[in-house]
N, C-alpha and C positions, 0 to 999 in steps of 0.2 A: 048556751054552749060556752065551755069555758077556752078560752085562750093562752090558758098557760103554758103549751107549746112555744108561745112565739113571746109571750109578755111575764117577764117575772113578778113575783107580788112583794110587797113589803113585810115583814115578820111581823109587823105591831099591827098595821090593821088590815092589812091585806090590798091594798090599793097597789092597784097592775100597774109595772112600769119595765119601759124600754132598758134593756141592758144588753151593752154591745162589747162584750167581756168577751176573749178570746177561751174559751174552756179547751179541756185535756178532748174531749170527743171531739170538738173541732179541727184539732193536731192530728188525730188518730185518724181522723177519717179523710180531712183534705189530704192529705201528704199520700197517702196510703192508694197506690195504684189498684191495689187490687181489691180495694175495699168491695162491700157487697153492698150493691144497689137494693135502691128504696124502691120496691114495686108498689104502684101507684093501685091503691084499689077503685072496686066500684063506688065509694060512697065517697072516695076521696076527689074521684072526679067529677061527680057529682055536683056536690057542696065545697068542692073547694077547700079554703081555709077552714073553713067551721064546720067541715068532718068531725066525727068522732073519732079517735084512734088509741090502739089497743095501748096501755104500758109500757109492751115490750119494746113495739115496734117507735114510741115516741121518740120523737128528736128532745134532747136535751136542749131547753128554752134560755136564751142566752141571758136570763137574770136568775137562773135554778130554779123557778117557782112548783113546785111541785104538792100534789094535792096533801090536805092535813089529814092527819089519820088523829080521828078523836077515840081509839080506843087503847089509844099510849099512854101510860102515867105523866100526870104531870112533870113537866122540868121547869127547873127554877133559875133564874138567871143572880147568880152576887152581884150585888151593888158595889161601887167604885168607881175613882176617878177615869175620865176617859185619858189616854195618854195626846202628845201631840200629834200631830202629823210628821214630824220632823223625827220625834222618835221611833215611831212604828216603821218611818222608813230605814230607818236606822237597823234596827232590830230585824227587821227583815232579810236586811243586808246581812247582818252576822249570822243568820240562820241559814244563807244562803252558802257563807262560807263552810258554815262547820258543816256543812252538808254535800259534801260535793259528789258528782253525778260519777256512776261507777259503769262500766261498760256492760255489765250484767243488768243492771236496771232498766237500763233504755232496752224500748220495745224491737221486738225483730224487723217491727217497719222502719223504726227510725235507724237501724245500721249500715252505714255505707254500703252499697254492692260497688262492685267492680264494672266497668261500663262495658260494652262489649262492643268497643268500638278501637279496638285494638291500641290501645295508648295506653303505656306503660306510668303510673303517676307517684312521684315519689312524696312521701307529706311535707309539708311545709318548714324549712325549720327557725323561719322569721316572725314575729309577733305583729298584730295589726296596733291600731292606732287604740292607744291606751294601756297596751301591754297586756294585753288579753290577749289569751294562747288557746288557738282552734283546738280540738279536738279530729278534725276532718281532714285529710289529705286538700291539697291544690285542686281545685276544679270539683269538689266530691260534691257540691250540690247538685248536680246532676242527678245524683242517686235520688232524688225528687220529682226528676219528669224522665226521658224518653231519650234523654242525650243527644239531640237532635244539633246544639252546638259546637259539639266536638263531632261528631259524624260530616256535619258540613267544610268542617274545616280540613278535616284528612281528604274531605275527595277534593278539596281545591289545590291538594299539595303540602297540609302543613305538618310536620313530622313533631312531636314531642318531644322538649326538650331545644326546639330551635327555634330561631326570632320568627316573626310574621315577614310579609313581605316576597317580592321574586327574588331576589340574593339572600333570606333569612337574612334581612339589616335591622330588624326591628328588637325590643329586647326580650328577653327570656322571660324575669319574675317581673311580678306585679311591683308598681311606682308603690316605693316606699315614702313615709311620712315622717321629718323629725321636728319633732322639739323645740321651741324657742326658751331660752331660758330666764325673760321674762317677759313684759307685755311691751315690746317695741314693734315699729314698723318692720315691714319687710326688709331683709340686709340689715338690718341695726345693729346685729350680734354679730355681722360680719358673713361668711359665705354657708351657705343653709344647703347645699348640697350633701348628699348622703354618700353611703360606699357603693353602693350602686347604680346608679347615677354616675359618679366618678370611673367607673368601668364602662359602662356604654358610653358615655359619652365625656370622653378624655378632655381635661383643656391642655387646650394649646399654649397659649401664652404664660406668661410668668409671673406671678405673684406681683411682681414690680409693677409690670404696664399694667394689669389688672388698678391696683391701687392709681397710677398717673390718670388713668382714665377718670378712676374716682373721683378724684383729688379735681380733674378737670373740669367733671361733670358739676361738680358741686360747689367750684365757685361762678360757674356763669347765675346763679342765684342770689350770689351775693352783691352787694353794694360796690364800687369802686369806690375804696378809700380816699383817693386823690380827687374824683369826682368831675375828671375830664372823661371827652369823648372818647367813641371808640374808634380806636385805626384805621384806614378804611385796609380791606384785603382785596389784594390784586390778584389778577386767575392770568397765568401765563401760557402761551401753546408754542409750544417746539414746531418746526417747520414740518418733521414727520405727519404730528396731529394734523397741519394742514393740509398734506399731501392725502394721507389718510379720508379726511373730509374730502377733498377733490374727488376721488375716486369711487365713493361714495353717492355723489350728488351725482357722478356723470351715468350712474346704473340706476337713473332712475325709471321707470316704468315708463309707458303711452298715458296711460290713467294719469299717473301724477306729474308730467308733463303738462298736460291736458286741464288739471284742477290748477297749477301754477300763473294761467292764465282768464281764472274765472270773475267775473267780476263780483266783488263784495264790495255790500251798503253795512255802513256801519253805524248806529243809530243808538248806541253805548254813553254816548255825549249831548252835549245840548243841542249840538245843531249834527244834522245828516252830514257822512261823508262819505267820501264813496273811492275804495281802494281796487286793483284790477290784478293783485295778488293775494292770494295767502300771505305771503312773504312781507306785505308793506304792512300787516296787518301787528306782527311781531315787532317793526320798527317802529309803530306809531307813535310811543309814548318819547322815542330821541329824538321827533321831529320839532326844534320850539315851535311852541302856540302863542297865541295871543291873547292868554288866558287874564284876564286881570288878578293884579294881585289879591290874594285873601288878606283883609283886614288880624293885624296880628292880633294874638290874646293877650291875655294880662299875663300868664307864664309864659308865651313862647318867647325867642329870642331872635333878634334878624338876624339873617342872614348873612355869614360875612365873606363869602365870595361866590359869587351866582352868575356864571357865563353860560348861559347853553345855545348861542349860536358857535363858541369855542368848542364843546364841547359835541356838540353834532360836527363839526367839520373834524374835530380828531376823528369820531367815531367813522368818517367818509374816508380818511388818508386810511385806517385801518384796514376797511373794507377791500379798497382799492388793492393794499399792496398785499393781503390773503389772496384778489384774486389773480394779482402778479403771480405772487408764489404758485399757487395752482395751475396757471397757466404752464407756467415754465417746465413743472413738472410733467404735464402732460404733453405739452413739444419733446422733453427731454425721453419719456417713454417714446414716444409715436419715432421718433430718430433712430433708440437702438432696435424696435421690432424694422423700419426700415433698412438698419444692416442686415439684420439675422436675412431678413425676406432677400435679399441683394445677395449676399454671400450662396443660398441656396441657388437664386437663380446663376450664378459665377460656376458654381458646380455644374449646374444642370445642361451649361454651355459648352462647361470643357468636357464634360460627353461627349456632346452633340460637334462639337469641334471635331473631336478624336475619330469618332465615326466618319465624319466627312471629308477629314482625312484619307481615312483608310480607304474609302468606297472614289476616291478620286487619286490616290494611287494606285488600286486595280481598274479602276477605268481607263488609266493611263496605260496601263501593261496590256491591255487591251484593246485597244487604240495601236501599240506599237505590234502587234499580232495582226491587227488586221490591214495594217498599211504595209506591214513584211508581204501578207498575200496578194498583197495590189498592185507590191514589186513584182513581185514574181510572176502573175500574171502578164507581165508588159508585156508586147511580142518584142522580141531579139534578147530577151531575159539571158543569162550563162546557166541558171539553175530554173526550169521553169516550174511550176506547181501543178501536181499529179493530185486525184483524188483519191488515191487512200492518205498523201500527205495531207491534203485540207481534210479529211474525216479525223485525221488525229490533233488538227490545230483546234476543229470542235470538241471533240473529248477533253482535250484539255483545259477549255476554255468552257465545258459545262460541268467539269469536276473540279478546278480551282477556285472559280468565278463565277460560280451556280446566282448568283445574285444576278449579280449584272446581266448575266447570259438568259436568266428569265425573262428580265426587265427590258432587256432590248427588244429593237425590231427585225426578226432573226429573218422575216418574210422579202426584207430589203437586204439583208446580209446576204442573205440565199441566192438572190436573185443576181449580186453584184459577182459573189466568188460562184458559188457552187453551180450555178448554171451554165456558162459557159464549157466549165469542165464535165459536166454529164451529157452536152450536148460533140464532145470531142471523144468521149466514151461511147455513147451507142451511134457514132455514126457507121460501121459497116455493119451494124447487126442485123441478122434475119434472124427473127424470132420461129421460122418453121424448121428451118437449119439445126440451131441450136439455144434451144428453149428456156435453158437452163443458165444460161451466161448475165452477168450481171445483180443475180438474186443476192449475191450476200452483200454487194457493196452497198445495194439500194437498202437490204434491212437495216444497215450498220446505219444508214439515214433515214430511215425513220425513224430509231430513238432517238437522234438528235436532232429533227427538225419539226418529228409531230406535235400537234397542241393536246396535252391531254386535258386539259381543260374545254375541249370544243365540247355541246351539246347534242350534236348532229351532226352526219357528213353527208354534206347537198353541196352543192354547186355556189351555192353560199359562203363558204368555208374558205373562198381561196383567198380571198383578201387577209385573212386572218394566220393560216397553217401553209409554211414553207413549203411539207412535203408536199400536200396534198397538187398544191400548184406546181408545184416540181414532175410528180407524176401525169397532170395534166397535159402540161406546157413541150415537156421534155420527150417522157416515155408514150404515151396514147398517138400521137403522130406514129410514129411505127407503127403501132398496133394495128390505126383506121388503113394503111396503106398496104400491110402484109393482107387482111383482111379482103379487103378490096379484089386484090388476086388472088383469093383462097377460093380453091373448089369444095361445095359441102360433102359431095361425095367422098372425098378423101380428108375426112373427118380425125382421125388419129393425129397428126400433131398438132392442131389448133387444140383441141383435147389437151394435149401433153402439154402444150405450152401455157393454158389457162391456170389448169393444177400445180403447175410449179408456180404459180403466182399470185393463187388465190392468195395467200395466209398473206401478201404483202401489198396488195394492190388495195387502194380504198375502198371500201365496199359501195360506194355509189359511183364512184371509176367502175367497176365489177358490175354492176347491173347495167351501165350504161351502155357495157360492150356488148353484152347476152343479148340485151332488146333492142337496143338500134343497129347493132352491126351484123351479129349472127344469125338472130330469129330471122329478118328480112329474106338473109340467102337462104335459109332453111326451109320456110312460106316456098318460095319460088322454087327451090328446087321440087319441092313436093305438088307442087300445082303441075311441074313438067313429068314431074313420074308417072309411067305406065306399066302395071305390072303383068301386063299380059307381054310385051317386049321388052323389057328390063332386065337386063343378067343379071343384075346384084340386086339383092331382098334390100328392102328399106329400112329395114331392120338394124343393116348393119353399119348403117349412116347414121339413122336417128337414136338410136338407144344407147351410144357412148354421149350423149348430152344428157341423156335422163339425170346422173348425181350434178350436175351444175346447174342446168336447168329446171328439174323436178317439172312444178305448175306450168310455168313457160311453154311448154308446148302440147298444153290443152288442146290450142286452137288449132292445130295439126291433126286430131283425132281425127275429129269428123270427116273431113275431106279425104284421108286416107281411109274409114272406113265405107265410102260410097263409093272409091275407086274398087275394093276387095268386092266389094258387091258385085257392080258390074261386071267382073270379071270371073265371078263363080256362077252368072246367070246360065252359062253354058257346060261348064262343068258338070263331070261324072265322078261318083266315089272310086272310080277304078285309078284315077289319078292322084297320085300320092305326093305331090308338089306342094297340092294347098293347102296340107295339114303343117309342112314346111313353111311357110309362108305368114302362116295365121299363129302358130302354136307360140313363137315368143312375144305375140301382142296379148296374152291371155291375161300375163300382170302385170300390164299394163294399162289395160282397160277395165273400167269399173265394172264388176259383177254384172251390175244390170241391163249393161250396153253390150258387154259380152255375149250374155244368154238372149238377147233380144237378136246379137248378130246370127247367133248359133240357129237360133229356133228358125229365124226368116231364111235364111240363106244353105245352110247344112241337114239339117235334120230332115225338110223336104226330100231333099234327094236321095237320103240314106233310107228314107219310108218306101221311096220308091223302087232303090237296090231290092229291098226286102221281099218284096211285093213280084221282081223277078226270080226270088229264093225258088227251085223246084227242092221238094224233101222228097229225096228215094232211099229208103233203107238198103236198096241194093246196088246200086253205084251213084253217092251222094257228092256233086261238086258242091265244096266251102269258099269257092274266091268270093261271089258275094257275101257271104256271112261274114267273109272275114273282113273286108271294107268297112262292116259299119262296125264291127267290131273295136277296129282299130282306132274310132274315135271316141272312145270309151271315155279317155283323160280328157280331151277338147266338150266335149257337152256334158251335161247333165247325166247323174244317173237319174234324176226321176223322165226325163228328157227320152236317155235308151230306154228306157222298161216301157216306157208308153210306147216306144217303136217294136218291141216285143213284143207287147201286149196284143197290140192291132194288127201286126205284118207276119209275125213269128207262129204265136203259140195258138192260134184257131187251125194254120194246117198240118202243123206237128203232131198236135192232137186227132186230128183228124185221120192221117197217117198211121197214128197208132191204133187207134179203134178198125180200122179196117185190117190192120194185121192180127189184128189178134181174132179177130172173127174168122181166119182161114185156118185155124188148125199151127200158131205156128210154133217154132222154137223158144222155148221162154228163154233160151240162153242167150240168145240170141237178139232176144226182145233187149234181157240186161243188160248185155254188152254195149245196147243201141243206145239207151234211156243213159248208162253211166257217162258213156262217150259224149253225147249232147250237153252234159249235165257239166263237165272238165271242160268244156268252153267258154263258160261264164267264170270270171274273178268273182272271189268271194263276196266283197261288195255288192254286185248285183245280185249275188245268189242269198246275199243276208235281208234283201229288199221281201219286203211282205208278198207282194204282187207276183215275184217270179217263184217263192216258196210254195202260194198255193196251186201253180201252176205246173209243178213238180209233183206235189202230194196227188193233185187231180190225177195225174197220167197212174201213180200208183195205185190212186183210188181203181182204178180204172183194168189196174191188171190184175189188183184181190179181186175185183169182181168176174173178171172172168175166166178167173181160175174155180172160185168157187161156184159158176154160174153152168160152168162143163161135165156136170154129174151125168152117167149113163154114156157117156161117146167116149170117144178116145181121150186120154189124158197120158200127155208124157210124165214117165217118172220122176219124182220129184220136184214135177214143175209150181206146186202147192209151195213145199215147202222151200224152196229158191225163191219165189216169190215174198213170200212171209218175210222169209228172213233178209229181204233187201229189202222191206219195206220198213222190221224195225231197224237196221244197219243205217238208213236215211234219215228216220227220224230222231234217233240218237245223234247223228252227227250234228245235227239240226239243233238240238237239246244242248248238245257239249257248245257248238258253237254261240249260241245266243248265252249261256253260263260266262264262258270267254268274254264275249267281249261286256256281258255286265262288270264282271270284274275289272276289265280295265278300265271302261268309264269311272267306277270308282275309286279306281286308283287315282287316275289324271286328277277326279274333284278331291279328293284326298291329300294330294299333292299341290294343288291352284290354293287348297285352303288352306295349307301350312303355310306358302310362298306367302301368302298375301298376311297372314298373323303372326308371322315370324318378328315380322318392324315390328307388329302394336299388339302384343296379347295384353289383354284385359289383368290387373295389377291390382282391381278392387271392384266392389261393387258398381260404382258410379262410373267407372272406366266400361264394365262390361255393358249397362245402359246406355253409354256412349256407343258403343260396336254397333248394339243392335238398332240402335233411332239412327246408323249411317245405310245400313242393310238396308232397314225400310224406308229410308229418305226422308227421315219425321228430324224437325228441327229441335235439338236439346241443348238449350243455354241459359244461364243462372239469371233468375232479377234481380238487379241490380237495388242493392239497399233492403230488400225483403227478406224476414228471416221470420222463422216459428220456432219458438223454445229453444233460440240458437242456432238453430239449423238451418242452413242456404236454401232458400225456393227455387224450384228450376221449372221451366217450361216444356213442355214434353206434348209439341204440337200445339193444342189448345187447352192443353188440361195441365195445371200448376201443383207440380208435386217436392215431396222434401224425403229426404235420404235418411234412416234411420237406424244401425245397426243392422244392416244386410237387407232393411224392408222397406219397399215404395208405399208411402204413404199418397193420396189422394187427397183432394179439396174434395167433402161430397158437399150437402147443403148445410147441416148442421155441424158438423166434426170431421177432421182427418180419417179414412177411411185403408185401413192395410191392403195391398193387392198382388197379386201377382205380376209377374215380367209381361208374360201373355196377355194378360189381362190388361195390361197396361199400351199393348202396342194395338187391339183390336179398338180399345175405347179411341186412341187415338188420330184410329183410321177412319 
């Protein structure tokens, strides 16, 4: 198998040899992105390298060896010298010139494209090194691969045409190259910089220092022609540099504090030493030793002045007075931050001075206010002090001097002035008298002597609030003593006198009076009451205490409802006293102690009236009817109808059946039926039980009018029948129509009142309405969301709000549901 794919052969004898020649197919096809791929065959994969392959598809073998075709005519090669190598290269080169590459020649692969990485590129108009002049724009190799250099560089920010870098500080064109103009060192010819170069990067200094520099540099090289030592150079520090260092050293860390003090072995030298700073470690070498001297050489020369215990003791006076210096400067700081800090506190005094001033000349003006009242006070005083003048020495003395007036102990002031004067104020007062006297001077002192800051008013309080002890001490003595002699039965100005002082009196002064002083006479008066000899109803004693004492007189019920008792055990409904007597306790007594008094005590007797009811349709006495009648409003309707029920309407009915069995007047009959019928209030007549007991009776007179075929029949007793039978039940029809309607209205009306505050604004608002309706608890979790949306809780079931739709937790997914459907799950 032959390998002349890969190995070229020689023309004379054909002996295969490696050639690593760059050929025109190799340009063409590397460079060439879109070259067409070598599909690999079966036989290629196969065998590998020593496949066969077809001509066409062969690679050109990098020595050309390509198979002999023996059926070419001979060619002949002339004989001649070979030329050199020097020449041919030569010749080459001139072939190259007169030949130069034209933009039409070069293949389509090889002409720049344009990169499509948005960077505008203008061609280069500088020569590279040699003086060979591109052909290609700036950056065109590119048009080679994929541009992947300039692409990464615009997305980091770099724009075409500007330096690299975050400021573009970097340069534009590529670092050019010049010239030497002959073979010297670097700088020989003097300064090698280019023109640009000199634009990026400007010099500064001046041709002159430039050369001194030179000049400088290039005799420490040289010999000293005098062939003395060098100078010694001295290093001087300004006191600033000192100060500087001071300030420096004093910031320095814990850590290096800390390593300032570590101990170092140092083991550098012949023998171990052992230093307990850093610091001793730098002086070591200005410490003299007792180094023995090195034997001198044959060049070296002794020494001709050599002190260094002189020389370590300068180096210590040094040290010393750097750290004078230092010192001095940090006293000299530490003194002026000491004024500044002084000077501030000097301010912050004469504040505090000035305030205390102020607040000790109104204390003074204050002081001479209250010892003016102490005069005046004196007995045999020319001007003595009245209390509306001490209520304006307060006023003034808590709208001037609101400080002070806080601050002080007004509980002791109070006590000193203002008690003696309220006690010279209410001494002829009778509070049943004139009930009203004193209220506004006492208000005008409550704002100036209550504590608004108390937490509670108890009996605790007086140590602490003027008024409250003022009210105690001063005004309540009246009160327990008027009290004392107060009849409860003549209840009306102890009344009048409480309400003109509720809004002023302390509210646990006010409770104190209701339950220890009033309740007790109120108990006792009522244990003595008899109301079977009593001229005056109880009523009209105890129920002007109902708005002050409300609950308070609980413990009054009972005992008045056992007296009512016993004193109705002998009573008749023909006595019309007791509905007087009982009728303004109705609201006052709770529903179910009421109907429980009713049912024991009333209704018996009225079952009994009934029970003497005679019904004659032809001279009917109503006095008892009308007894039980009359407590229509005092008991129950379901209460009366049951007493109708049982005592009434078995011989009503009965009365009627037997009249009508005799032949009688149906007009008459009607007249009877309508008239019994006008004695009952609508309410009773709207009751189920008295309806069918109406309808029965008419039931009862179609029957026997219809049941009278063949005998006598009055004329149109049929049809007068009939027609009061449908005239009743229409009423009956219109009536129950009636008051449907008004029920609806009233809930019609309860359900505006009540949604008028809160109609529903949105979805989740009317969810809230309804989980208050049915008592289901609806509140947000806290931190919980779905797709954004608030989770709320809704009973036990966790739902989310979505465009007008409740969504559900079900097992696997949010599940849409209805409102309804939402409040029965919940239930």
């Amino acid at each position: 198998m032959s390998m002349s794919h890969l190995y070229g052969t020689d023309g004379d004898d054909g002996v295969e040899m490696e050639s690593f020649e760059v050929s025109d197919w190799d340009l063409q096809n590397e460079f060439n992105p879109h070259r067409q791929r070598h599909r690999q065959t079966k036989e290629e994969a196969t065998y590998g390298v020593w496949a066969e392959r077809d001509s066409d598809e062969e690679r050109p073998s990098f020595g050309g060896k390509r198979s002999r075709d023996y059926s070419a005519p001979v060619s002949f090669v002339s004989a001649g010298l070979r030329k050199a190598a020097a020449e041919e290269l030569s010749d080459e080169d001139s072939d190259d010139d007169e030949k130069p590459v034209k933009q039409e020649e070069i293949p389509k692969e090889f002409v720049p494209k344009k990169l499509k990485t948005g960077g505008n590129f203008k061609p280069s108009q500088k020569g590279f090194v040699g003086g060979s002049k591109s052909f290609v724009d700036f950056g065109s190799w590119e048009r080679h691969t994929k541009g992947i250099g300039q692409k990464l560089l615009q997305k980091m920010g770099y724009v075409p045409g500007r330096g690299l870098g975050k400021n573009a500080q970097g340069i534009i064109n590529p670092i050019e190259a010049k010239q030497r103009k002959g073979k010297g060192a670097v700088g020989a010819y003097g300064s090698e910089r280019t023109t640009q170069s000199l634009q990026d990067f400007p010099v500064v200094d001046s041709e002159e220092e430039t050369e001194e520099e030179f000049q400088k540099e290039l005799s420490q090289w040289r010999k000293d022609p005098n062939g003395g030592k060098k100078k010694p150079k001295y290093s001087y520090k300004t006191v600033e540099e000192l100060k500087a260092k001071g300030r420096i050293s004093k910031q320095l860390a814990a850590p290096q504090k800390e390593l300032s003090q570590v101990k170092v072995i140092d083991m550098t030298g012949r023998e171990q030493k052992v230093y307990y700073s850093y610091s001793q470690i730098s002086h070591k070498h200005n410490i003299p030793d007792d180094n023995p001297q090195q034997p001198l050489g044959k060049d070296s020369k002794p020494q001709g002045f050599a002190l260094p215990e002189l020389e370590h003791n300068l180096q210590l006076l040094i040290d010393i007075t750097e750290q004078e210096i230092i010192q001095s400067d940090r006293q000299l700081q530490y003194e002026r931050d000491m004024v500044v800090n002084l000077s501030h506190e000097i301010q912050k005094m004469a504040e505090v001075l000035s305030h205390e001033e102020k607040a000790i000349s109104n204390l003074s003006k204050v002081l001479d206010m209250v010892e003016e009242c102490e005069r005046r006070m004196q007995p045999g005083c020319e001007n003595p002090l009245t209390l509306d003048e001490c209520a304006k020495i307060f006023e003034t003395l808590q709208d001037k001097y609101y400080e002070e007036y806080r601050m002080s102990d007004r509980v002791d002031l109070a006590v000193a002035i203002v008690y003696p004067l309220m006690k010279e104020y209410f001494k002829n007062w009778d509070p049943l008298k004139d009930c009203t006297y004193g209220t506004e001077i006492i208000a005008k002192w409550k704002s100036l002597l209550e504590n608004d800051q108390l937490l509670s008013h108890s009996g605790q309080d007086l140590s602490t609030d003027a008024f409250h002890r003022l009210m105690w001490e001063i005004w309540m003595p009246y009160v327990r003593n008027i009290v004392a002699r107060w009849q409860p039965r003549n209840c009306g100005s102890m009344v009048d006198f409480l309400d003109s002082w509720v809004s002023i009196v302390p509210l646990w002064i006010l409770d104190n009076i209701l339950d220890q002083l009033i309740f007790p006479k109120l108990q006792k008066e009522v244990e003595s009451w008899n109301p079977l000899t009593d001229t005056v109803p109880i009523h009209s004693w105890i129920h002007p205490w109902l708005p002050l004492m409300q609950a308070r007189l609980e413990p009054l019920y009972s005992p008045i409802l056992n007296k009512l008792a016993n004193a109705l055990q002998k009573w008749h409904p023909s006595d019309s006293s007791a509905k007087l007597i009982l009728q303004p306790w109705k609201d006052v007594f709770t529903p179910g102690s009421w109907e429980a008094f009713m049912v024991k005590n009333i209704v018996p007797k009225l079952g009994m009236c009934l029970n003497e009811l005679i019904i004659n349709p032809h001279q009917q006495h109503m006095d008892a009817f009308y007894w039980v009648i009359d407590w229509e409003g005092m008991i129950s309707v379901s209460s009366l109808v049951g007493l109708l029920e049982k005592h009434f309407f078995p011989k009503w009915l009965q009365v009627l059946c037997s009249w009508l069995s005799n032949s009688p007047n149906y007009e008459e009959i009607t007249k009877w039926y309508l008239g019994w019928k006008s004695m009952f209030s609508d309410q009773v007549l709207a009751h189920p039980s008295i309806k069918d007991k109406f309808n029965e009776a008419l039931d009862i007179m179609n029957r026997a009018v219809s049941s009278s075929v063949g005998g006598y029949m009055q004329p149109g007793a049929r049809e007068n029948i009939a027609y009061l039978t449908h005239t009743e039940r229409r009423k009956d029809f219109q009536y129950e129509a009636m008051q449907e309607r008004r029920e609806a209205e009233n809930m019609a009306q309860r359900g505006i009142g009540a949604a008028a505050g809160s109609v529903p604004m949105n979805f989740k608002d009317l969810i809230q309405t309804k989980a208050e309706e049915h008592n289901i608890i609806f509140m947000p979790v806290t931190g919980k969301r779905h797709e954004g949306k608030q989770l709320y809780t809704f009973g036990r079931i966790v739902i989310y709000i979505d465009r007008g739709v409740v969504f559900v937790q079900g097992e696997k997914t949010w599940v849409p549901t209805s409102l309804q459907s939402l409040i029965d799950m919940a239930k």
